[in-house]
N, C-alpha and C positions, 0 to 999 in steps of 0.2 A: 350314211348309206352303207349297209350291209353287202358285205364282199360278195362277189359271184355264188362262190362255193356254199356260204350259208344261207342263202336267198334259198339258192336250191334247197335246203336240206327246210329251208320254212315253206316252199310249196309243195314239197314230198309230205311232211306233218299234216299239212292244209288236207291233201290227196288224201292219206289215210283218216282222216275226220272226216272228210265228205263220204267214202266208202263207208264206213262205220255210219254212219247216220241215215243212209241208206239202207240198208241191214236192218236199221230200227226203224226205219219206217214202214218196211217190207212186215216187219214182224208184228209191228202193230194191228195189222187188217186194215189199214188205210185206203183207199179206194179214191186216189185222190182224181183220178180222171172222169169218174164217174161224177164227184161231185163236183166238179168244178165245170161239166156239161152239165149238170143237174139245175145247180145254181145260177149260172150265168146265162141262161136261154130266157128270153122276154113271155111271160106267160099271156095267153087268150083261151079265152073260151072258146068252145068247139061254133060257137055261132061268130061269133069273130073270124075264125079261122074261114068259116067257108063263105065270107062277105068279102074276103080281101081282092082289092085290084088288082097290088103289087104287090108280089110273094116277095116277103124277106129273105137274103143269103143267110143267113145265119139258123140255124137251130131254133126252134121254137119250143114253148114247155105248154100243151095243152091241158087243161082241167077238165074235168067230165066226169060221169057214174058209167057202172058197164052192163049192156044189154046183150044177153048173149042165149038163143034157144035152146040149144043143145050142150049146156055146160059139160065138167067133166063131175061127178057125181063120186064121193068117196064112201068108203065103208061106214064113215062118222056121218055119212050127211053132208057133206061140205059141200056146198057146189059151188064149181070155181072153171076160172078160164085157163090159170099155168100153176102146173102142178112141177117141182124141180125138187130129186131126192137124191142125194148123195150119200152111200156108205161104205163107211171101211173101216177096215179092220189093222191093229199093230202089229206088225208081225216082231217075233225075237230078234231079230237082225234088219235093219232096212227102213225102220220107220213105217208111215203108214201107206197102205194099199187100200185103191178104192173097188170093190167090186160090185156096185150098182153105180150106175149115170143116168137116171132115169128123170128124161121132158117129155111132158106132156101135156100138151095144148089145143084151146080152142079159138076162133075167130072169131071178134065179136065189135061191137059198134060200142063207141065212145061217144056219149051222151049227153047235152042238156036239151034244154026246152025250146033251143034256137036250131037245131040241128043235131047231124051227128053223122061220125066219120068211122070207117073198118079199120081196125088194126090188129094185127095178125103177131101175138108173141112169142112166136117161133122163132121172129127175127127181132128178139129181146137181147138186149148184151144183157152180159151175168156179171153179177147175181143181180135177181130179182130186189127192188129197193122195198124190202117188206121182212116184217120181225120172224127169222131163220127160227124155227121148231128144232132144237139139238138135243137130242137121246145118247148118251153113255152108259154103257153097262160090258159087259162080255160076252164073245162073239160065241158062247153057247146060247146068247139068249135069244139070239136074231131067231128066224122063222125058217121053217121049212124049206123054201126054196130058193135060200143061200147055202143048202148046204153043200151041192157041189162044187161051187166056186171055195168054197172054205177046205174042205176035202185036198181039192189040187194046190191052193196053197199050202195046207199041211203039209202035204207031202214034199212040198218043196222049198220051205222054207221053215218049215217048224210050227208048232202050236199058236196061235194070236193071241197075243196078251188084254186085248182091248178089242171094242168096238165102239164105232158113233154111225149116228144119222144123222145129216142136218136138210131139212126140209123147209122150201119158200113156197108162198102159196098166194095164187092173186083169186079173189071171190067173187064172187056176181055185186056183192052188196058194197065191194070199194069204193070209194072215192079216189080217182086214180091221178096222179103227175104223168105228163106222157110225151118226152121230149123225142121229134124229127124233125124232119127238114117239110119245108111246103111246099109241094107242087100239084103240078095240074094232071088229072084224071084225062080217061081217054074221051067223056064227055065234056071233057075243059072246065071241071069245078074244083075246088082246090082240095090237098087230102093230105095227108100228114103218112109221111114217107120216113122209112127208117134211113138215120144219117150213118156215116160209116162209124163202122163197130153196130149197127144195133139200136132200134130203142133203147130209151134208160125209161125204166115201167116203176112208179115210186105206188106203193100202197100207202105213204104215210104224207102227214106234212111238210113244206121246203124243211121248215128246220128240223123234224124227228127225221125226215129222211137223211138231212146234211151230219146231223150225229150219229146217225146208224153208220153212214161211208167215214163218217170220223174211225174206226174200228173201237175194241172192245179199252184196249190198253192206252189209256189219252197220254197216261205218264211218258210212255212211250213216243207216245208220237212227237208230242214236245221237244221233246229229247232230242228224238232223231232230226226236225226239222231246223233244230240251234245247230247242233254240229253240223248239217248239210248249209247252213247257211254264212258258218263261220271257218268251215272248211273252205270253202269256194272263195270267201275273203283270202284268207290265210294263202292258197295258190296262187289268185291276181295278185297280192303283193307281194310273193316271193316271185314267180315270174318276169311282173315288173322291175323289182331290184337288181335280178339278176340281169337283166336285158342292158339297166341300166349302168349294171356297173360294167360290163361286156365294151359297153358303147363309150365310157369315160374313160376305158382303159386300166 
């Protein structure tokens, strides 16, 4: 049995590996709540969903295509229901600055051949579970009308050395994953309700979705998840020795 004093110093190691392994998991782009809501909800079809007698507590993962009249409509053609653009730009000092947050979305009905139910991705948690569009280049290249937002950072923090965009995009032509909760309408039929945090709105399938919230760096995340898991050992048993040897004297 390891003395007080060393116990401690083998849960303090423990502590800084579980920190560190954190750090890499963060760094990964890992999304693990997303997928682990994503994954774990019991799937039905939207004509299932609106048969049920007893609504389940739990989260539910709906499958469906999307109907929607008045899509959003892009320069390209795209017609789509949530549109989500983020950019920013590096500054000399400071890391990156976002100067657009731009959502925009439409309503629309989630669909088979049994029924179908509204779902509104305004109350989408983020990011959208769909392959991210990311542009690099230099923040002379953006457009026109970033340039005053570009202007007043100049001025205030120096030249940008960098720019990105990353853009999520759901279509009219999806095939969509669409986890909330179930409950009852004000006509008493049942309707697929955003759970807390937000829809999770998948464009792809369980597994290309569960590898997209895996993030980009798997090496990473491996990593991060042994030392989170061997930190947390590392603490229980320095904890417990210490406790131990406290209590033997």
């Amino acid at each position: 049995m390891p003395s007080p004093p060393l116990a401690l110093i083998v849960a303090l190691i423990g502590a800084a590996l579980t920190v560190g392994g954190l750090l890499a998991l963060r760094a990964s782009g890992a999304r693990f709540a997303h997928g682990r809501r994503l994954a774990g909800a019991a799937e039905l079809k939207v004509g299932e969903l609106l048969e049920l007698h007893e609504l389940p507590e739990q989260a539910i993962r709906v499958a469906g295509r999307v109907r929607c009249p008045e899509p959003i409509v892009t320069p390209q053609d795209d017609r789509l229901v949530a549109l989500h653009r983020d950019v920013e730009v590096r500054l000399p000092r400071g890391g990156w600055r976002r100067i657009e947050h731009l959502r925009e979305t439409r309503r629309f009905e989630l669909w088979d051949h049994d029924g179908s139910v509204l779902i509104d991705p305004a109350e989408a948690a983020e990011p959208l579970v769909s392959i991210p569009h990311v542009w690099r280049g230099s923040a002379d290249e953006l457009d026109e009308s970033y340039r005053p937002g570009l202007e007043r950072l100049t001025a205030e923090h120096g030249v940008p050395t960098a720019a990105r965009a990353t853009t999520r995009m759901i279509s009219v032509v999806d095939r969509l994953l669409v986890v909330g909760r179930a409950e009852r309408g004000s006509d008493g039929t049942p309707r697929l309700a955003p759970a807390a945090g937000g829809y999770i709105i998948s464009a792809l399938e369980l597994d290309a979705g569960l590898r997209l919230l895996g993030g980009r760096r798997r090496g990473l995340l491996l990593v991060g998840a042994a030392a989170v898991a061997g930190g947390l050992l590392l603490v229980t048993l320095g904890l417990v020795a210490a406790a131990a040897g406290v209590l033997t004297g």
